[in-house]
C-alpha positions as CSV (number, residue, x, y, z in Angstrom):
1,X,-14.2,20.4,-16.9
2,X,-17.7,19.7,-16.5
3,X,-20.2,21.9,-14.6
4,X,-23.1,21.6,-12.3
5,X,-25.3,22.4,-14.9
6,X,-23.8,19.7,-17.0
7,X,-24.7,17.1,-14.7
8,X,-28.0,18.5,-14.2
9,X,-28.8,18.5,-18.2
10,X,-27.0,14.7,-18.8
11,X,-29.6,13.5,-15.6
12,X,-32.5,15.5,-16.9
13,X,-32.7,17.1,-13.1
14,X,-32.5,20.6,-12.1
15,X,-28.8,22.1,-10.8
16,X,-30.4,22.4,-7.0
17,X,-30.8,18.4,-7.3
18,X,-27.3,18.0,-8.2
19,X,-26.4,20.2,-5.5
20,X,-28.8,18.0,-2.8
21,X,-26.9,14.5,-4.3
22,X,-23.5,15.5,-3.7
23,X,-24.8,17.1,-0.1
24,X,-26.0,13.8,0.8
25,X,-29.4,15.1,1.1
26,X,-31.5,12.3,2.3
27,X,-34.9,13.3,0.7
28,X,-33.7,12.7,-2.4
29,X,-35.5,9.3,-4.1
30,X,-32.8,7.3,-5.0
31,X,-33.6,6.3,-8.1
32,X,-32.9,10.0,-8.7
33,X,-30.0,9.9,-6.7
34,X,-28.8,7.2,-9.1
35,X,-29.5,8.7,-11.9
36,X,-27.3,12.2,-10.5
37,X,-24.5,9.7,-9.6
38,X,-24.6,8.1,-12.9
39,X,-24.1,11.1,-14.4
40,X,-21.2,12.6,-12.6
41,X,-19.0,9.6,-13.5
42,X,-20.1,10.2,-17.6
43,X,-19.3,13.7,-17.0
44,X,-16.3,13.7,-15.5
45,X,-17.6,16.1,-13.3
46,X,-15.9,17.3,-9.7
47,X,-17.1,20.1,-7.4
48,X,-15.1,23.2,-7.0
49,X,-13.2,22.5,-4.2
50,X,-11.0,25.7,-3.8
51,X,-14.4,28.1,-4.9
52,X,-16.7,25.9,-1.8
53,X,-13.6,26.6,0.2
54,X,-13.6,30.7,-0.1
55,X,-17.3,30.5,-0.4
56,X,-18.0,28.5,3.2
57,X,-14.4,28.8,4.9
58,X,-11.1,27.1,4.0
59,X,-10.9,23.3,4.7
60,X,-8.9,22.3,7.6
61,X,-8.5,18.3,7.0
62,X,-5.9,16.2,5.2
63,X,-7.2,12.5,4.5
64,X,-5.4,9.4,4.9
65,X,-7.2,6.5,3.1
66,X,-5.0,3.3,3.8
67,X,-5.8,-0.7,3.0
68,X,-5.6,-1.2,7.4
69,X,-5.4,0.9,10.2
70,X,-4.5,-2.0,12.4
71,X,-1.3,-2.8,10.4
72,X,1.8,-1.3,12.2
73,X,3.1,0.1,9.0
74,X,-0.2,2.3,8.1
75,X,-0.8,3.3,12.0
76,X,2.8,4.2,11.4
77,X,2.5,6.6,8.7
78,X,-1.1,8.0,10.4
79,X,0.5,9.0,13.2
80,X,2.9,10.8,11.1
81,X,0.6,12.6,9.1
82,X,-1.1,13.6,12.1
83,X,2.3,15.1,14.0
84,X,2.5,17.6,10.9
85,X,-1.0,18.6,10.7
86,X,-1.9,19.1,13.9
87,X,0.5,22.3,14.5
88,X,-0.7,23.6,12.0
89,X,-4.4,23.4,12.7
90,X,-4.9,20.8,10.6
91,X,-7.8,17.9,11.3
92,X,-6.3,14.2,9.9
93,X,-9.4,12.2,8.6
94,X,-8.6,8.2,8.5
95,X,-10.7,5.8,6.5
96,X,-9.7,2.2,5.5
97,X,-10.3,0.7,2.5
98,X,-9.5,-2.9,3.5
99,X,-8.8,-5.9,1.1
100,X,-11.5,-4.9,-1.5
101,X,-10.2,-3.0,-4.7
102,X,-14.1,-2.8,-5.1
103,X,-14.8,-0.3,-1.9
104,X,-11.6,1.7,-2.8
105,X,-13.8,4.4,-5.2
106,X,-16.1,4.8,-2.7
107,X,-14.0,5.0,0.2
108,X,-11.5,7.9,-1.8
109,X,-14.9,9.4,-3.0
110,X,-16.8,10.3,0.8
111,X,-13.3,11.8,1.6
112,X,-12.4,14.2,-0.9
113,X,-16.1,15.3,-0.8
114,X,-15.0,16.5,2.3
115,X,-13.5,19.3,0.7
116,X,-9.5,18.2,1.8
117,X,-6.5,20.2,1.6
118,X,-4.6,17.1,0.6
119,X,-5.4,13.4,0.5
120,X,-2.7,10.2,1.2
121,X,-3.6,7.1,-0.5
122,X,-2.1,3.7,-0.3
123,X,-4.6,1.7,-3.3
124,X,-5.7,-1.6,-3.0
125,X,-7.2,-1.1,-6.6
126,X,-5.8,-1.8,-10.3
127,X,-6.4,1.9,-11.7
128,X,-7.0,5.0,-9.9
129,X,-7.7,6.6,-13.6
130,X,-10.5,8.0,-11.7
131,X,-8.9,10.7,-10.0
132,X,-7.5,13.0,-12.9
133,X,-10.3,15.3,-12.3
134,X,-9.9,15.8,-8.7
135,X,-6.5,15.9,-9.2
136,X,-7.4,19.6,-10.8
137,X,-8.4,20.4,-7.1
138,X,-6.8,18.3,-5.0
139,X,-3.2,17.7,-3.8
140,X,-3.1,13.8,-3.8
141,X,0.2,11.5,-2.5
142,X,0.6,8.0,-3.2
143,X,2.1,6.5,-0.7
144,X,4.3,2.5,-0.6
145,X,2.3,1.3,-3.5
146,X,2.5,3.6,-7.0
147,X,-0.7,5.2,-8.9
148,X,-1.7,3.2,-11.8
149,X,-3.5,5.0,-14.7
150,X,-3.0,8.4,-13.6
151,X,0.3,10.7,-13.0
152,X,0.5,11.7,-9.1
153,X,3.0,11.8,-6.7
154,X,4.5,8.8,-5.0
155,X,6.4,8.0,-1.9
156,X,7.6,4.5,-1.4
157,X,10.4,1.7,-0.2
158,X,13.2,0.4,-1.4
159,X,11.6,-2.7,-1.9
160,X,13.3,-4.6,-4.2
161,X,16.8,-3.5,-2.1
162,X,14.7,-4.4,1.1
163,X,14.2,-7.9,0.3
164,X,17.7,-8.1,-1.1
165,X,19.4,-7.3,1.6
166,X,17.6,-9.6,3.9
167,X,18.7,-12.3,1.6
168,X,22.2,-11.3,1.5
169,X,22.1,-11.3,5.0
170,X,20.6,-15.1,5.5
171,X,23.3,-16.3,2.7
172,X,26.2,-14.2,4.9
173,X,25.0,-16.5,8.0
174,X,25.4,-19.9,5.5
175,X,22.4,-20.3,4.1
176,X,21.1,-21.6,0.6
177,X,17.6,-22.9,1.0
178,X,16.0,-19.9,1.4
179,X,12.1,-19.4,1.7
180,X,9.5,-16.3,0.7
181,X,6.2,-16.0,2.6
182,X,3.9,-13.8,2.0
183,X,0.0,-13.2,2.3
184,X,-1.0,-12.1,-0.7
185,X,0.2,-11.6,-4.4
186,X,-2.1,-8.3,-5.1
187,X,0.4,-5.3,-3.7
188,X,2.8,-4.3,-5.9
189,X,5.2,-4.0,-2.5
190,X,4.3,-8.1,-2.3
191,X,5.7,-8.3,-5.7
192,X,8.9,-6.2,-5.9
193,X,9.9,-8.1,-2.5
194,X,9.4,-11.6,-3.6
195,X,11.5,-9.8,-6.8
196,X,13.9,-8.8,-4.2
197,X,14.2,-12.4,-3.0
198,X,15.0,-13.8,-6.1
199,X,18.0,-11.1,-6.9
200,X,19.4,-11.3,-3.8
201,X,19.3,-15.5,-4.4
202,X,21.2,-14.8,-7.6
203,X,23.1,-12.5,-6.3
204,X,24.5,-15.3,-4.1
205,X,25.0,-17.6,-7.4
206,X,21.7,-19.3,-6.2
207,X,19.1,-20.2,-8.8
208,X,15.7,-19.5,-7.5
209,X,14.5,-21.6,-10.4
210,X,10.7,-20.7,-10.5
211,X,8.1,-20.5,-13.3
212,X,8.3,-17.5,-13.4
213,X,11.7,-17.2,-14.7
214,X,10.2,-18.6,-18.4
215,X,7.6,-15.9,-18.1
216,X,10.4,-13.3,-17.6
217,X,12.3,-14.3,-20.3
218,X,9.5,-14.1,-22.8
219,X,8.5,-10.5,-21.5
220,X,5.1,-11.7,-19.8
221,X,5.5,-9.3,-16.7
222,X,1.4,-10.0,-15.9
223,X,1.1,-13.2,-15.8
224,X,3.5,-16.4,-14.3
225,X,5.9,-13.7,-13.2
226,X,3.1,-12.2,-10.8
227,X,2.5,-15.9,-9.5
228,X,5.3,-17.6,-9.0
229,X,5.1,-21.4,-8.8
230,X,8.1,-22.6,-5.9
231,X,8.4,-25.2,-3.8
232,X,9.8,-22.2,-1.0
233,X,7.9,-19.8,-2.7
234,X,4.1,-19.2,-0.1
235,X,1.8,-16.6,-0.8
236,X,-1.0,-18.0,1.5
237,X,0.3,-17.3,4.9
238,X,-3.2,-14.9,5.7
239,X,-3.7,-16.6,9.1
240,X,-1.6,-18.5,11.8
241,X,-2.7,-22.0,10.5
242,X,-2.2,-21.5,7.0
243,X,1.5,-20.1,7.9
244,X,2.1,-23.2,9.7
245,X,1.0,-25.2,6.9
246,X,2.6,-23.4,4.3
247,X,5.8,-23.9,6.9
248,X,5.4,-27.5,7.4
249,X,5.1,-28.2,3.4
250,X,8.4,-26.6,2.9
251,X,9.7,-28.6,5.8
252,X,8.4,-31.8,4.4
253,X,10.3,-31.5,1.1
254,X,13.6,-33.4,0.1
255,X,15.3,-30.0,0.6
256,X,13.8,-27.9,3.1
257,X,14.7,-24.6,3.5
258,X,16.7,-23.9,6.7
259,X,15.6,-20.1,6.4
260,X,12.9,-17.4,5.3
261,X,11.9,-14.2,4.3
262,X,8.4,-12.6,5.7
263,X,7.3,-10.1,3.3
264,X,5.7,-8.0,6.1
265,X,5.3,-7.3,9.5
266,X,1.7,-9.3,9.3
267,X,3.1,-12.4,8.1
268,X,6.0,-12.4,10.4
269,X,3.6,-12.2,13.4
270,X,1.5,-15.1,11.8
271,X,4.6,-17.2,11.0
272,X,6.5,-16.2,13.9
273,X,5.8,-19.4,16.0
274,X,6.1,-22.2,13.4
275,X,9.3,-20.6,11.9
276,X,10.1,-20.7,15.6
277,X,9.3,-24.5,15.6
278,X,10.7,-25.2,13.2
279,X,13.9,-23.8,13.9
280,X,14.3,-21.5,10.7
281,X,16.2,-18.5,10.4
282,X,14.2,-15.9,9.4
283,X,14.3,-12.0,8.6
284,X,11.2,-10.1,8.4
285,X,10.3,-7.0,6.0
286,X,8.8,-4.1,8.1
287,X,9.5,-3.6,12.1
288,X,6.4,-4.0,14.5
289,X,6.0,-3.4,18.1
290,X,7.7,-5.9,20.8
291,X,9.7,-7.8,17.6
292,X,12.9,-6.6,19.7
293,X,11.1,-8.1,23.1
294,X,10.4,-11.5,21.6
295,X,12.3,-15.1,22.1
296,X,14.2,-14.8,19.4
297,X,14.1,-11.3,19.2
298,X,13.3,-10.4,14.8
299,X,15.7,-9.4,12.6
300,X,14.3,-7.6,10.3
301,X,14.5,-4.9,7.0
302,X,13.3,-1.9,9.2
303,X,11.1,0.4,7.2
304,X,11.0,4.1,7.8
305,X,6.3,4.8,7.6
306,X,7.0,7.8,9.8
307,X,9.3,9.5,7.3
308,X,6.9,8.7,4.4
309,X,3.9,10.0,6.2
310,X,6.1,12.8,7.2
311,X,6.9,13.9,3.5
312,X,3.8,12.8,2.0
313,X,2.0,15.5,4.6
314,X,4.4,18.1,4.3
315,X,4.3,17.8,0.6
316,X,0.7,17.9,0.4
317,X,-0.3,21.0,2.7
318,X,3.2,22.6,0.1
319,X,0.6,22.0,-3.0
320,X,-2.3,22.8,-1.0
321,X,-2.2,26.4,-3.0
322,X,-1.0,25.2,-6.1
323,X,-2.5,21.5,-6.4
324,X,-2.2,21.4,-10.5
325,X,1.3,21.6,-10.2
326,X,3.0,18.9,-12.3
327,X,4.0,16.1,-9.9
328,X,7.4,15.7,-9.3
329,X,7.8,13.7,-6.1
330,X,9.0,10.2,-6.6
331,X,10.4,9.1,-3.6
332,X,12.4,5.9,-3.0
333,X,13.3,5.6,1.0
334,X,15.9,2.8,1.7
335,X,15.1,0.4,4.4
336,X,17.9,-0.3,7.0
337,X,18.7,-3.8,9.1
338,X,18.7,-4.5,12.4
339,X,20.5,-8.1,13.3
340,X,18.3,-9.5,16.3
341,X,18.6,-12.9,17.6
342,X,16.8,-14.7,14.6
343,X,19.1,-15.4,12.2
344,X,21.6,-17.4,13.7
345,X,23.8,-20.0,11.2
346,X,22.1,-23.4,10.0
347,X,22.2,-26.3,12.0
């Protein structure tokens, strides 16, 4: 582990401007301030959290560092976090990373510099290989997407079984043609649902039939298989319109789909009316406020964000006091159905 001093001797600066960077000090010149930068990432080097802690008072804040705190699902495990801390004294800090694996450092970074007692990520990025040396310090828990390039603790869905099920459930009400829609291909949870779909097709003795089934068989797990190529397949359903396009494609086809899949809550609200419209079944993965309320009311894979944030906070005020400890939670919660009024039999 790399010291102070190290930095300070890799930059060609003296320790107290090391000290001034990290502090944010804004009289520091920033090409110097570059240069300090620089040379923490080459060095590896992370402040001593739990030493700054005895030295200035133990830190009383947990961070949550999510892709959107709009999205029901991450308010959803906030709120969580925040009904465990508080009792104990214990400040919640929220920061979103949004869409952009590129802000995702940076983001993490201006949190734990905050001297946490714990941080819960859900990563937009690629690799969090980053983090090992925090890691040293810092309880971290990865919560509904897994860490990639470093070993940590994760908390997730059943996502795979999630998306299943809501098949199984279309196919128990007669129906064959059964579409995906999604948003974006990026999340692993995106991925493992749209796998999901295509079990719970086969399942049935349906033959989803994509591109990516060549890819699978020849063990290329990165390339077609991450992109699949479907007539019901939509991964562009980011906006209202685009939903309804996507929709009106699929209806448009020699065999249109009479049903769908929604691979979250944010692309069941966008697709809501045209699936309405159009007058496909549908079952949407992830619960979100007034689904129950509206004509037809959702059906939907209900996820539980209130018991991950739950164990994801408990578990990291636990390691608080020991946060080298090997991790050892690897959570996967089930999700549940709930039969509303929008999956009624073809027509």
């Amino acid at each position: 582990m790399s010291t102070m001093q190290d930095v300070a001797s890799h930059a060609g600066v003296s320790a107290k401007t090391v000290s001034r960077v990290f502090n944010a000090d804004p009289h520091v010149r920033p090409e110097t301030r570059d240069r300090v930068e620089r040379a923490m990432r080459e060095t590896g080097y992370v402040p001593n959290v739990l030493a700054r802690t005895f030295r200035h008072g133990r830190s009383q804040s947990v961070g949550v560092a999510i892709p959107d705190v709009g999205d029901p699902f991450f308010s959803a495990i906030v709120r969580s976090v925040e009904t465990v801390c508080a009792p104990a004294g214990v400040t919640t800090l929220v920061a979103s990373i949004g869409d952009d694996p590129e802000r995702e450092r940076d983001v993490i970074e201006a949190l734990l510099k905050a001297q946490l007692m714990g941080l819960i990520l859900a990563p937009v990025a690629e690799d969090q290989s980053w983090l090992e040396p925090w890691l040293e310090h810092t309880p971290i828990e990865f919560v509904d997407r897994p860490a990639r390039g470093v070993e940590a603790e994760e908390l997730r869905e059943d996502d795979v079984d999630g998306a299943r099920r809501a098949v199984e459930h279309l196919v128990s009400r007669g129906h064959r043609r059964i579409a995906f829609l999604a948003d974006r291909v990026h999340p692993p949870s995106t991925q493992r649902r749209r796998d999901g779909w295509r079990l719970g097709l086969r399942d049935a003795g349906i033959e989803p039939g994509d591109a990516s089934d060549d890819a699978d068989r020849a063990g290329d797990t990165t390339g077609a298989s991450e992109h699949p190529r479907h007539d019901l397949v939509s991964l562009e359903a980011t906006d209202p319109e685009s939903a309804a396009a996507a929709i009106a494609r699929m209806r448009a086809l020699p065999e249109p789909p009479t049903a769908a899949v929604t691979a979250n809550a944010r692309v069941t609200m966008r697709a809501f009316e045209p699936l309405k419209r159009a007058g496909l079944a549908f079952v949407g993965i992830g619960d979100f406020p007034m689904a129950h309320a509206l004509t037809p009311a959702v059906t939907v894979m209900a996820q539980d964000p209130a018991e991950l944030g739950r164990r994801a906070a408990e578990r990291a005020l636990e390691r608080f006091e020991s946060p080298a400890e090997p991790a050892r939670e690897h959570a996967l919660i089930p999700m549940h159905l709930v039969v509303r009024g929008s999956t009624p039999a073809p027509r």
